[in-house]
VOLOVEX-122231 format. One line per 10 residues: number of its first residue (from 1); for each residue x, y, z of N, C-alpha, C. Coordinates in steps of 0.02 Angstrom, whole numbers, plus 50000, padded with zeros to 5 digits. Each point is the difference from the previous one (the first is absolute). Example, Ala and Ser with C-alpha at 12.3 -4.5 7.8 and 13.67 -1.06 7.14 Angstrom:
% residues 2
1) 50660:49716:50390:49955:50059:50000:50045:50060:50000 ~ 49982:50053:49964:50042:50059:50003:49961:50055:50037
//
This chain:
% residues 193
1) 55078:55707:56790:49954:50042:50039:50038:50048:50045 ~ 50056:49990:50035:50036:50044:50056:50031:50036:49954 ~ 50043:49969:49936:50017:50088:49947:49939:50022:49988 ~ 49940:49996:49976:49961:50063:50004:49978:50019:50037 ~ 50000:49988:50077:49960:50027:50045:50063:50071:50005 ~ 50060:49964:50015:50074:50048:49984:49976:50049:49971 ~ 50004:49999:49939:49977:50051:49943:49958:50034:50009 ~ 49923:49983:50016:49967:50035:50034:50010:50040:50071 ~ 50049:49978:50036:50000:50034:50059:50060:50059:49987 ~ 50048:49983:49967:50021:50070:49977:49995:50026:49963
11) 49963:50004:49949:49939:50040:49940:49971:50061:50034 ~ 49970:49964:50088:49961:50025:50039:50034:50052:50043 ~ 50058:49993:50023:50040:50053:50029:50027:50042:49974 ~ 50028:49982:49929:50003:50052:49937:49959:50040:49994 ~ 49944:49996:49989:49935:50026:49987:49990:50042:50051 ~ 50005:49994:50050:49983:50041:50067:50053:50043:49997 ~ 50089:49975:50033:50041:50037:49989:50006:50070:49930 ~ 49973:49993:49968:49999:50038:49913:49937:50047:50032 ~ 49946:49979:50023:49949:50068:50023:50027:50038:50066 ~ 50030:49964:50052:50016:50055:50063:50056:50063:49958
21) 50047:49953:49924:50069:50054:49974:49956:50054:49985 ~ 49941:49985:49953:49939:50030:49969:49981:50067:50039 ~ 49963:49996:50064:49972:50031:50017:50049:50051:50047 ~ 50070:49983:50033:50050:50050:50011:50029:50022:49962 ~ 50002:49997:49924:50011:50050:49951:49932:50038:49988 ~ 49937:49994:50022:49972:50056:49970:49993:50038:50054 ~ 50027:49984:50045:50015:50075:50068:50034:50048:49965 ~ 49966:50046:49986:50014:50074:49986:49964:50052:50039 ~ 49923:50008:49960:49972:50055:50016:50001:50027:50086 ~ 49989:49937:50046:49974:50034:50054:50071:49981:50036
31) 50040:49971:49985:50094:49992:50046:50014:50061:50026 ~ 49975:50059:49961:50016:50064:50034:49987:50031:50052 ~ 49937:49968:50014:49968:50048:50071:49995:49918:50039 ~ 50048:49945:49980:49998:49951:50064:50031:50018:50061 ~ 49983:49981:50072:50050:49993:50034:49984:49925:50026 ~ 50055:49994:50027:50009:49937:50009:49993:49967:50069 ~ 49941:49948:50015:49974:49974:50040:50050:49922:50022 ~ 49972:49972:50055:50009:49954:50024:49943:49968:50013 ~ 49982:49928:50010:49950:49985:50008:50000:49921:50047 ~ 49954:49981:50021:49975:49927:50036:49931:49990:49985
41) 50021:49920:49977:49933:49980:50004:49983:49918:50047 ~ 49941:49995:49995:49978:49937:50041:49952:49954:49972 ~ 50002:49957:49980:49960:49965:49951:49972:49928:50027 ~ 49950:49970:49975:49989:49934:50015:49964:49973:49974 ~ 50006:49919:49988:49944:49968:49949:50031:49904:49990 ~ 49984:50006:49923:49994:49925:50027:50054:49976:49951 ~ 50038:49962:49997:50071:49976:50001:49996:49919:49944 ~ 50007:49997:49943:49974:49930:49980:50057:49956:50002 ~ 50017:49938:50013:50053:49971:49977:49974:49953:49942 ~ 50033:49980:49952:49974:49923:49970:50063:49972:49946
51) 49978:49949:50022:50052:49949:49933:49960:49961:49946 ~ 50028:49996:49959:49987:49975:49929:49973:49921:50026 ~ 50004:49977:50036:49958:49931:50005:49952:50006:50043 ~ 49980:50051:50009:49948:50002:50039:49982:50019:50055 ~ 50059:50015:50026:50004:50026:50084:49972:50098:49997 ~ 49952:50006:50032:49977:50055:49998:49988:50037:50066 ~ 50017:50044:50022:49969:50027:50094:49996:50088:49976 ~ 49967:50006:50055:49989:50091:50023:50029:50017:50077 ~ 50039:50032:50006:50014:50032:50068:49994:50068:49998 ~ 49991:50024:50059:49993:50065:49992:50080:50052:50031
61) 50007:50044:49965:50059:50025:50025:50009:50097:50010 ~ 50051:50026:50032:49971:50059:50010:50065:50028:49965 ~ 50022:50075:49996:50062:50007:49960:50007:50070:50014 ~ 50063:50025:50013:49993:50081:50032:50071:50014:49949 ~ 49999:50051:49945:50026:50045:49969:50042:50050:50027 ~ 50061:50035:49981:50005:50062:49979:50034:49998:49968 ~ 50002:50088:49956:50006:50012:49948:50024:50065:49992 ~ 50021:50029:49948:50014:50055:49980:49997:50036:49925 ~ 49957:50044:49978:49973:50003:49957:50063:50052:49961 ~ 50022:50011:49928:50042:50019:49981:49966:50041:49970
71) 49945:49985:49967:49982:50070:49962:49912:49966:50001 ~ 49956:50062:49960:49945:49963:49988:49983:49914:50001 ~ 50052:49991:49948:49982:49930:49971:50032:49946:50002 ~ 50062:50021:50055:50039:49946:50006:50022:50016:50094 ~ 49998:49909:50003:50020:50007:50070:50037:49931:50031 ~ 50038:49997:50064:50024:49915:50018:49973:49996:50074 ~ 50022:49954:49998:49962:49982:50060:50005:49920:50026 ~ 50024:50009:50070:50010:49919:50027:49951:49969:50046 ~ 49988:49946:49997:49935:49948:50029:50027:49960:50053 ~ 49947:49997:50049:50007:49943:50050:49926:49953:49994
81) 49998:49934:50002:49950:49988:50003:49988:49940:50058 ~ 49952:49956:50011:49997:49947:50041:49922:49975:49998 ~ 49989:49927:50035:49948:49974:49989:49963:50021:50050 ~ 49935:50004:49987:49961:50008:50058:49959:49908:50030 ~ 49978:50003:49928:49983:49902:50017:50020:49968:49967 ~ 50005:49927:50014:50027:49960:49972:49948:49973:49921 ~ 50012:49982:49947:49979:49961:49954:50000:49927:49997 ~ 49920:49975:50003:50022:49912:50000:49972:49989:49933 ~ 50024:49915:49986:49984:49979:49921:49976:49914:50031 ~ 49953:49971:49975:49981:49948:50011:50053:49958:49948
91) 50058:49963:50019:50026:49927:49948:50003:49962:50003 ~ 49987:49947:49970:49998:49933:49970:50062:49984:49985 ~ 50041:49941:50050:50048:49962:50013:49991:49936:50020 ~ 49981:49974:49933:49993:49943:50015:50022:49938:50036 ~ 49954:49963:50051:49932:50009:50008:49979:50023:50036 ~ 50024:50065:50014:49985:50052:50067:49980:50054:49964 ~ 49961:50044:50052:49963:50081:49991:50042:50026:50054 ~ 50036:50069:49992:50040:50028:50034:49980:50082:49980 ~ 50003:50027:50063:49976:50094:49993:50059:50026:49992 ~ 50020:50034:49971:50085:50039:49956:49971:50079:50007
101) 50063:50025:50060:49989:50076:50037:50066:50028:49953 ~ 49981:50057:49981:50038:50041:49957:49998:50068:50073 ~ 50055:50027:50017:50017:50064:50027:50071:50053:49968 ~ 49975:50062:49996:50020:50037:49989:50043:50055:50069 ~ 50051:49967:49988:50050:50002:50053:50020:50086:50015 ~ 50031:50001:49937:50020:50079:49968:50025:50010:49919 ~ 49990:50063:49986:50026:50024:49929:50011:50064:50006 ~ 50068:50017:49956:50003:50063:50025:50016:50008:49903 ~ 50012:50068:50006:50006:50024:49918:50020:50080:49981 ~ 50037:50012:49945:50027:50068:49974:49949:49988:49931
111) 49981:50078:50005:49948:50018:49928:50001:50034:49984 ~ 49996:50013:49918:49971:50062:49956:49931:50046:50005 ~ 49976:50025:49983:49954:49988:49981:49964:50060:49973 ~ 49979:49994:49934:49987:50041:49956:49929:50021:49997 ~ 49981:50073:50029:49918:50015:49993:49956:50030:49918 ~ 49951:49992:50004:49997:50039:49935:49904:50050:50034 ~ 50016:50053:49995:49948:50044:50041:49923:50003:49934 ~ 49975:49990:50037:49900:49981:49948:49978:50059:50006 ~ 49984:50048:50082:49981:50045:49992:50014:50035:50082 ~ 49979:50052:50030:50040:50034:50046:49976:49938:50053
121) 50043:49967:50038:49997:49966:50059:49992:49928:49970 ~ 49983:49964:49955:49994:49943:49972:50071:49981:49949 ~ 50042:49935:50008:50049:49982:49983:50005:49928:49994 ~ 50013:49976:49947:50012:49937:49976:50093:49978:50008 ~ 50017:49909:50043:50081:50033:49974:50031:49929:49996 ~ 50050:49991:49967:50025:49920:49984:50052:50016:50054 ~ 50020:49949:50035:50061:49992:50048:50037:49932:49983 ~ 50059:50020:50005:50053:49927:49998:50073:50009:50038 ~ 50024:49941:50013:50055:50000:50041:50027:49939:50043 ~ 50038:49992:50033:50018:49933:50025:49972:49993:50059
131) 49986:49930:50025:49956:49963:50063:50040:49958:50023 ~ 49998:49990:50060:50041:49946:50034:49924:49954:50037 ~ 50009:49942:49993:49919:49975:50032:50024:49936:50060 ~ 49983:50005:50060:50021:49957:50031:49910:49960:50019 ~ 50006:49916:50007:49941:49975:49992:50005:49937:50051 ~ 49944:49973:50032:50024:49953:50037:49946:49963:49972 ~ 49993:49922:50004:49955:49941:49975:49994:49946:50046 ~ 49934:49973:50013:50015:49956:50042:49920:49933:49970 ~ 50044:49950:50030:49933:49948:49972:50030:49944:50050 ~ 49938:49960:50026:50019:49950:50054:50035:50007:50057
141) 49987:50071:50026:50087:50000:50038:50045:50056:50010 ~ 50029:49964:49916:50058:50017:49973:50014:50070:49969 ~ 50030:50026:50030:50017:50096:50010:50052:50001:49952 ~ 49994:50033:49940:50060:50025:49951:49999:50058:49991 ~ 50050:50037:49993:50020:50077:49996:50058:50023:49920 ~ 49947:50029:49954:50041:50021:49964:50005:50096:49958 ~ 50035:49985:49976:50027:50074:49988:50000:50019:49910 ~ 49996:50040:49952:49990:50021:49972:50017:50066:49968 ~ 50038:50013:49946:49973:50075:49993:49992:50026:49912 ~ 49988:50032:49973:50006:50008:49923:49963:50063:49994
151) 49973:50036:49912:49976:50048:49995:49913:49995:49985 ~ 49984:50057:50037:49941:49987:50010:49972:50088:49965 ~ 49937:49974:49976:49976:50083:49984:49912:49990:50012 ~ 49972:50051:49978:49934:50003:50026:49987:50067:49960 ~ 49917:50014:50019:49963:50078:49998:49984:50002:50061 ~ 49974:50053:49985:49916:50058:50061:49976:50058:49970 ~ 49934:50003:50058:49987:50066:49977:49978:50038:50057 ~ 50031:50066:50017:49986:50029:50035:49941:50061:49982 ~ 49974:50026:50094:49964:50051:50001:50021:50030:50042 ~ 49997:50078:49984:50023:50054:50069:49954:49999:50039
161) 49979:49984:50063:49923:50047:50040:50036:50061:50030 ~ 50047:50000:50030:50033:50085:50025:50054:49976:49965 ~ 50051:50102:50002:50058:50022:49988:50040:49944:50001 ~ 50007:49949:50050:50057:49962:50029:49993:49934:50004 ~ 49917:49983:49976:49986:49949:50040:49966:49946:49904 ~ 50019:49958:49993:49974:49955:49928:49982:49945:50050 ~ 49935:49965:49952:49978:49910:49990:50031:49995:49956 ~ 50022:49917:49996:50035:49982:49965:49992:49921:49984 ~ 49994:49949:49960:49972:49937:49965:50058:49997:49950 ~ 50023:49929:50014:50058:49966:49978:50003:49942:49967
171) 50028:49972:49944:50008:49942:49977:50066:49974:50011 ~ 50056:49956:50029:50067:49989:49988:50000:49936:49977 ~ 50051:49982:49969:50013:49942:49987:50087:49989:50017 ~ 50016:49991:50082:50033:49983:50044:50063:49970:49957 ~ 49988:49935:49981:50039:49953:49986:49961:49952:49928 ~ 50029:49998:49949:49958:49971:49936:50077:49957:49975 ~ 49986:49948:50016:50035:49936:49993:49983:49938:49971 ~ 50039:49967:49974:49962:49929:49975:49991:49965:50018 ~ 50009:50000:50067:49967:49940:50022:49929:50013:50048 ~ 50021:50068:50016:49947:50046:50046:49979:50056:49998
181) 49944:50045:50019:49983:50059:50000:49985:50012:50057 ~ 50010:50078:50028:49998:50024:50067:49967:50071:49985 ~ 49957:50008:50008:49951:50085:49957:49967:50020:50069 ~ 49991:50059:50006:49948:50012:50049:49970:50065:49962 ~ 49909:50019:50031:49958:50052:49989:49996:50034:50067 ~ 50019:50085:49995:49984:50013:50083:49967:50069:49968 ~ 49992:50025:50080:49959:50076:50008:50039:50025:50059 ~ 50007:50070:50001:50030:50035:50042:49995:50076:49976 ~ 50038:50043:50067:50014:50029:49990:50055:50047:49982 ~ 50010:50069:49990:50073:50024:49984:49996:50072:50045
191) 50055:50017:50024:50021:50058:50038:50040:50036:49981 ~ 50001:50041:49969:50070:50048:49975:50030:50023:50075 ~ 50048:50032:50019:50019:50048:50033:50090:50020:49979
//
């Protein structure tokens, strides 16, 4: 079962990595009249952790961007993120019931991320790149602090409302491991300047 989850999980970054190559090779037509922006964004939403036996929580976390856009369709960009609340999980330790707090300490991250434009101001875009995830756990008490980091990718899709100013809705998938998953869904916004 852990070689195919393997297999599947880099099938999955393949797959992603091969559309961001995709869509910065078909930058042509409009590269000409780009100039080139800078940007921030601010995002927030809800943060899942879970393990394969069952351990499941939601925290919520917030995450502030910037970036720099290279051409239309390609751009990088580094992440800060942190928890806003904590995540609890009801477990069964036998013959005890114990509440299990998941916090989201910090994560920080370097990214790709490849847009592909739908129509004037509307943009679809896969992002990938490395995460560092720092996490703290606690049950009965007992305070543990651990650390993390690997490749992580995701989509979105953005909307312009002004010149400068996009909404923006996110899928990441943080950390995809075998023994654990770390994904979050947010909303925010984006600022060129």
């Amino acid at each position: 079962k852990r070689l195919v989850k393997k297999g599947v999980i880099i099938m999955k970054r393949f797959f992603l990595t091969l559309a961001i190559v995709l869509v910065s090779i078909n930058a042509n037509a409009e590269t000409d009249e780009f100039v080139s922006k800078n940007y921030w964004s601010l995002t927030a939403g809800s943060a899942y952790y879970t393990e394969p036996d069952g351990f499941d929580t939601t925290a919520y976390m917030m995450a502030i961007s910037v970036g720099h856009e290279l051409n239309d369709y390609l751009s990088i960009e580094t992440r800060l993120g942190f928890g806003l609340t904590d995540g609890t999980e009801t477990v069964y330790i036998n013959p005890y019931i114990y509440t299990m707090f998941f916090s989201l300490d910090s994560l920080y991250g370097v990214y790709g991320k490849g847009c592909f434009i739908l129509s004037r101001g509307l943009e679809v875009y896969g992002i990938a790149g490395f995460t560092k995830v720092n996490a703290s756990f606690q049950i009965a008490g007992i305070k543990e602090s651990d650390s993390d980091s690997g490749i992580s990718y995701g989509f979105g899709f953005g909307c312009k409302l002004k010149p400068h100013l996009k909404i923006k809705a996110e899928y990441m998938s943080y950390l995809d491991e075998i023994d654990y998953d770390f994904k979050s869904l947010e909303l925010g916004i984006v600022r060129e300047f």
